[in-house]
N, C-alpha and C positions, 0 to 999 in steps of 0.2 A: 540696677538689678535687672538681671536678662528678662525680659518675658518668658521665654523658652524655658529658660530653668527654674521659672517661678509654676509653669504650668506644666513641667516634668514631676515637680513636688507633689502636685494636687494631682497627678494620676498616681504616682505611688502609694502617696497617703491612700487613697480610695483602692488602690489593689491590696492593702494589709485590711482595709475593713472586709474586703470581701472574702478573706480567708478568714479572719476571724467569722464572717457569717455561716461559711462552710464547715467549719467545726461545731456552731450551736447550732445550727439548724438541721443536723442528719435527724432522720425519722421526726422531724416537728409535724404537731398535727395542730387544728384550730385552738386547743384547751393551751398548747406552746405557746402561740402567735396569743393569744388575749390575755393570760395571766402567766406563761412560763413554769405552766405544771405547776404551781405553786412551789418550787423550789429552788429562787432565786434566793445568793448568801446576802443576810442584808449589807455586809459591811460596802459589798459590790454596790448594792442599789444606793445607799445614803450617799457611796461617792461618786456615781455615776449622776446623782438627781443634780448634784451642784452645776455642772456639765448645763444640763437641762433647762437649770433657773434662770443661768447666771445669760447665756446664750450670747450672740453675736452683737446684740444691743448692748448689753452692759459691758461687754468687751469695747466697746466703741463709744456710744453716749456717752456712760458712767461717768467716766474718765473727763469728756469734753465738757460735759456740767459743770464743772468744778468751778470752774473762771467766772462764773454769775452767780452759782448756788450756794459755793463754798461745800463744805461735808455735811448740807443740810437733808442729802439724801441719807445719809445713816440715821434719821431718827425713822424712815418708814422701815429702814433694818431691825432696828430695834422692836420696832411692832410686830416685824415679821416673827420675832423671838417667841413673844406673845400666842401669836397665831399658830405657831407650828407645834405648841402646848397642846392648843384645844384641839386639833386634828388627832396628835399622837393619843390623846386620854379619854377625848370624847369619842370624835366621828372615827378611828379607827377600832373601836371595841364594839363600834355596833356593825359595821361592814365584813368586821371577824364573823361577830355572833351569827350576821344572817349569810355568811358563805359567799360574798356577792361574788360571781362575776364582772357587774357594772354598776357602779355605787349609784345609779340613779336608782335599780330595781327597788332601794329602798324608800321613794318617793311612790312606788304602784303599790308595797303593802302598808303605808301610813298613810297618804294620802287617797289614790286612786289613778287609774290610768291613764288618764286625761295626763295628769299633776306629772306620772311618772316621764310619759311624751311630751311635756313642755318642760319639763329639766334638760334631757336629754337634748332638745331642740337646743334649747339655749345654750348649752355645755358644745354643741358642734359650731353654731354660728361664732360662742367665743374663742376657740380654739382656732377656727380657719381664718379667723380675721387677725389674732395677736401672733399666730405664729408664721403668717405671711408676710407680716409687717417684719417679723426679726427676721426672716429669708429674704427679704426685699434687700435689708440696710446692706448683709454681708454678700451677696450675691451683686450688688451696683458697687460695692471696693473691687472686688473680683473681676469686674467689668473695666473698671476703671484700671485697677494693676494689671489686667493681661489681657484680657480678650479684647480689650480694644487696640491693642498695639498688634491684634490679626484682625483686624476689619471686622468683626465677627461679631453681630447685633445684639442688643442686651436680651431681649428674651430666647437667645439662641445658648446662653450662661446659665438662665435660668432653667431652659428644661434639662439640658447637661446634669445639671446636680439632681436636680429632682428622680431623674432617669440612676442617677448612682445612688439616689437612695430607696429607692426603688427594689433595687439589684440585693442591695444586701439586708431589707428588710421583709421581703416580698415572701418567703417561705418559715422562717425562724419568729417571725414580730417581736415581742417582747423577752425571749428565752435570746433573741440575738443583741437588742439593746443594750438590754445590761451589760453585757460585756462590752460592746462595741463603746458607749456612754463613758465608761471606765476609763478604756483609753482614750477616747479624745479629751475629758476634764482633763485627765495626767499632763498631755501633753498640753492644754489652756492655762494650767498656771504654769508648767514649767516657759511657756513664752511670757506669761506678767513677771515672772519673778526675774527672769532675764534683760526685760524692758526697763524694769525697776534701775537693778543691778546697772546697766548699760549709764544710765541717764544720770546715777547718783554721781558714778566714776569719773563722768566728762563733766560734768560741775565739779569734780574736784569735793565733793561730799562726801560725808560719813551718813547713817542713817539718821541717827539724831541730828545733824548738821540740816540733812533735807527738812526735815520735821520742825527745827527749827524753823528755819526759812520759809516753808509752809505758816507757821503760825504769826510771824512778822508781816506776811501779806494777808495775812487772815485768810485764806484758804482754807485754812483744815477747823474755820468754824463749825460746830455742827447745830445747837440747839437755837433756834430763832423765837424771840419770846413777845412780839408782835401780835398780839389775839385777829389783829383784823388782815395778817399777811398770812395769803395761802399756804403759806410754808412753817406756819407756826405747829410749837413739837407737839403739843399735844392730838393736836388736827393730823401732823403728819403719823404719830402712832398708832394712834387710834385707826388709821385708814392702813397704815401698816399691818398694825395685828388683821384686819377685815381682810384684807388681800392677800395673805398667805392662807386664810381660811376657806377663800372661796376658789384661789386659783390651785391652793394646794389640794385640802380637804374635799373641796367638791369637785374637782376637777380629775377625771378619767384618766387622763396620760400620767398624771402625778400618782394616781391610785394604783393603776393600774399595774404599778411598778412597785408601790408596797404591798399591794395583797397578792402580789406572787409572791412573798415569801412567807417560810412557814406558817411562823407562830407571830400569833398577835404580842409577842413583849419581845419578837427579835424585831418584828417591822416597826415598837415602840421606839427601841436601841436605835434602828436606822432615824427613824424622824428624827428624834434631836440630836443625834450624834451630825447630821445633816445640817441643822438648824447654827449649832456653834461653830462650822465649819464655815458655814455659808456665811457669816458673818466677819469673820477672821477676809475671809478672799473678798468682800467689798470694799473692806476697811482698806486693804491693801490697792485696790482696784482705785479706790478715789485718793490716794497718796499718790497713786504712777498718775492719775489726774493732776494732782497740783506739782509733782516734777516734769510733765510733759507742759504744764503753761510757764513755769519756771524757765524750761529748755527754750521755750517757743519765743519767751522774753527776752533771753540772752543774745539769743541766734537772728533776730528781726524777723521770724515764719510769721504770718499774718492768718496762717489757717483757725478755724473757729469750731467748736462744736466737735457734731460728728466726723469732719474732714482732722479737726484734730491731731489725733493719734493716728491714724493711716498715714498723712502726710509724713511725722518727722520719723516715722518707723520706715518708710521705704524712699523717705528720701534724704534725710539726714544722719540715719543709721548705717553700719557697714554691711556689706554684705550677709554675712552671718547669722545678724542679728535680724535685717529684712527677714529672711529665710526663715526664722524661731518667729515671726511675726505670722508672715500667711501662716506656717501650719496651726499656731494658735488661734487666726481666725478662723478657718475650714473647720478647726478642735470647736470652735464654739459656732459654728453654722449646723454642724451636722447633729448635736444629740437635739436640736429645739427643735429641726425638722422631721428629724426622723419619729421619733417619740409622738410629734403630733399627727403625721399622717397615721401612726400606727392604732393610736387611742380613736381618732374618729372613726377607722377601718370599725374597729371593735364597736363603739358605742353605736353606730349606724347599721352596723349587721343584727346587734344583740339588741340594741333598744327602740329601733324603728322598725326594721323589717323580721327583729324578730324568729331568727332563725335557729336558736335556741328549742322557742315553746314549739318550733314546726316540727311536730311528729313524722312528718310525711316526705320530708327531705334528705337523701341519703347524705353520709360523710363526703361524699364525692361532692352531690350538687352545693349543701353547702361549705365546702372549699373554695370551688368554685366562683360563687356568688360572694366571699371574701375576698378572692381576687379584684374581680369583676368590679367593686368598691374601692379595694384600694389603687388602684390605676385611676378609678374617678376623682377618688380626692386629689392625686398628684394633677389632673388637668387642673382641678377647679382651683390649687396652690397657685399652677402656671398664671392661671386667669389674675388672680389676687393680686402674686405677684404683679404684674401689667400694670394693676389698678394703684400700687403705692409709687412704682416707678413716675405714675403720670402725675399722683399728688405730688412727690418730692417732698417729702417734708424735716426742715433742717436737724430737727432734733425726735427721733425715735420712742427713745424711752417716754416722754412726754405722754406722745400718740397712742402707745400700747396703753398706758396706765387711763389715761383718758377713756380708751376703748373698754377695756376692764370694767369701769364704772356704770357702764351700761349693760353690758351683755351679761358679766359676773350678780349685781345688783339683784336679779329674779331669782337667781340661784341660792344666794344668799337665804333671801327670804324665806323660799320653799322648805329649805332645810330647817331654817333657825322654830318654823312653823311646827313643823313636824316633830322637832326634837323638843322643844321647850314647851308645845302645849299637850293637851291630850283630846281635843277639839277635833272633831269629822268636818271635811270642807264639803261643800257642793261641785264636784270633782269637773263637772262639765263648765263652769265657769272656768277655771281656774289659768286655762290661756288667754283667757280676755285680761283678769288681771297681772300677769307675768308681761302680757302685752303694752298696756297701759302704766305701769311704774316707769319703763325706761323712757316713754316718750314725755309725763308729765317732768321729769326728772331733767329732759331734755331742754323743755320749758322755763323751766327752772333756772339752771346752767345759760341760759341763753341771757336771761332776763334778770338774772342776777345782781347789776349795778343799781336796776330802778327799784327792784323788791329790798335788796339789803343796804344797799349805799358802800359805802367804803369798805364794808365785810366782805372777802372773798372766799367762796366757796374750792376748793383745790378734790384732795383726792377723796374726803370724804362723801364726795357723791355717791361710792360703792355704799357707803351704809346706809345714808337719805333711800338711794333704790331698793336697799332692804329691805326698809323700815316700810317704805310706800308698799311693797308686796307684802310682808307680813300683815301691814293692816287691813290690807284691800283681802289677804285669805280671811284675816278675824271674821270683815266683813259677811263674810259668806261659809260661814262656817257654824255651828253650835254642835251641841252634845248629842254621842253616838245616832242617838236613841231617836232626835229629834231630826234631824239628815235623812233618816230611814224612812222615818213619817212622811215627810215631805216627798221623798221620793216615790213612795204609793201615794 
């Protein structure tokens, strides 16, 4: 496949988003860019969010998992089912009721301000680290399928994107997502289902036939009933359900795209209408996983992992089919990037600096000072980016989910604190303990073989981190009345 006309594709594709951004984004003002007026359709947003979830990791990893894990990632699916329950029932009827703008503010009236500024804190560090990591993985194929056959060094690929996404996020933010989100999911399953299709035909398969096949090599196992292996289902749901609660529910770029729309029971419709969809496209996702180790078995390819599916897609596929592959990578690079610079812009304007409660600041200055922000995040992405290039690390989804457990884990807590008790904290504490959960937690995970022996700890570390900040708030926490005291 030409280089040339692999990276004529990737400027066209990015000249149809920036028309699309020209159409949402006339007359956008700040209230556009952070929630889209509140009058995003949700059927848009629940299929734009898949886009979002699924990102250029799961387009890539997913898939290469397969060969070691078998389909024991669908059971953290299945939690995620769980999880995207208590978002749509719980935490989205209380983010209605108080109007938010940025689902943290609801940490400053339950908790206090301190509580509210170390959500937010947390909620930016997890976002700029997991969403670097999925611009890392898709941006170094990108490197590797073209820009290296023009001599053209890898962080000179990485601002390129950054810089296009920039362009077409930079005026409209979230009133231009949703749309722009829509189309890229579209075209991300229509290259898996392509991929699919492609790989069944040249095995000479029928669907069922692959399915078969899948299940004679035992690939398409899914439930592991192991108590002491990290991958056992119970562990893995349970950290399931936790992880769509905290990366969805407490998480700003995920919100930030359901409370733009109206009504709290169309934004209900999107979450799970989101929820069975997003399931359906994984299941599918780790099928093209166990026909691409099929293919890789047939054909003698020795690629592994994440090299995987990039390899037999641009080098064992026809033209055509190459071609329906990048645009569905670039389809799943751009909504996890875009969406996060756009969420931090917001959360760091609104929850750190605050320019909301600034009376004193024209529409103009704070415009401005949103810009001024979101150009910052796009270096400090560049930066990131840099930093996973140096790690390398073979297997992606792994590393995010790993990183989740830490930085999501105080989020967890804060909220689960807030919501389930009715307890006043001592607010000025409250980053010491959000601070202290992830590092003992750290400890923990480290030292895990001599503490437990042959139990291994896996993704349930998110809730362990929960549970340590929940308790650590108990700790410093009693009734209204008795907080008050204390504080005269």
């Amino acid at each position: 496949m030409s280089p040339v006309l692999l990276f004529s594709l990737v400027i066209v594709y990015f000249l149809i988003l920036l028309v699309v951004a020209w159409f949402t984004s006339r007359n956008a003002n700040n209230e556009s860019f952070f929630i889209g007026n509140r009058g995003s359709n949700w059927m848009l947003v629940a299929f734009g969010m898949i886009g979002t979830s699924l990102s250029g990791v799961t387009f890539v990893s997913v898939p290469g998992t397969v060969g070691i894990e078998s389909f024991s990632y669908f059971q953290i699916i299945i939690g995620n089912l769980i999880g995207y329950a208590v978002v749509a029932f719980v935490l989205l009827p209380v983010y209605y009721r108080m109007n938010l703008t940025s689902i943290y503010n609801y940490l400053q009236g339950r908790l206090g301000f301190a509580s509210y500024k170390a959500g937010a804190s947390f909620f930016i560090l997890s976002r700029i680290l997991g969403a670097t990591a999925r611009l890392y993985l898709v941006v170094n194929i990108l490197h590797l399928t073209i820009l290296k056959n023009f001599d053209l060094p890898f962080w000179f690929g990485a601002l390129v994107i950054l810089l296009m996404i920039l362009l077409y996020t930079f005026e409209g933010g979230v009133k231009t997502i949703v749309w722009t989100d829509t189309l890229q999911t579209g075209c991300m399953l229509i290259g898996l289902i392509v991929c699919v299709w492609y790989i069944l035909s040249n095995l000479d398969m029928s669907l069922l036939d692959g399915a078969k096949a899948l299940s004679d090599k035992g690939y398409s196992n899914i439930f592991v009933t192991d108590p002491a292996s990290k991958f056992f289902f119970l562990k893995q749901i349970i950290a399931g359900a936790f992880i769509s609660i905290t990366m969805t529910g407490m998480d700003q770029e995920m919100m930030q795209k359901n409370i733009s729309v109206k009504t709290l029971k169309d934004s209900q419709k999107n979450m799970m209408t989101f929820a069975v969809i997003f399931m359906a496209v994984v299941l599918l996702f780790l099928f093209l996983g166990g026909l691409l180790h099929l293919f890789a078995e047939a054909k003698g390819i020795d690629a592994k992992g994440d090299a995987l599916f990039p390899t037999i897609a641009l080098q064992y596929m026809p033209g055509a089919v190459s071609i329906i592959f990048i645009i569905a990578l670039i389809s799943a690079l751009f909504p996890s990037a875009d969406g996060a610079i756009t969420a931090l812009t917001s959360s760091f304007c609104i929850d750190i600096l605050g320019i909301q409660r600034n009376q004193q600041m024209t529409d103009k200055q704070k415009k401005t000072t949103r810009q001024i922000v979101h150009l910052s995040f796009a270096a400090l992405f560049l930066l990131f980016v840099m930093v996973f290039k140096w790690m390398n690390n073979p297997s992606m989804i792994g590393l995010i989910l790993k990183i989740a457990g830490y930085t999501y884990g105080p989020l967890l807590g804060l909220f689960a604190f807030g919501i389930l008790t009715k307890r006043s904290v001592k607010d000025k504490l409250v980053p010491v303990i959000v601070i202290i959960s992830p590092i003992l937690c750290f400890i923990l995970d480290k030292y895990q073989k001599q503490i437990f022996g042959d139990f291994q700890i896996g993704l349930e570390l998110l809730f362990i981190n929960g549970l340590i900040t929940f308790l650590g708030l108990w700790l410093i926490s009693g009734k209204q009345n008795e907080i008050a005291l204390q504080g005269n």
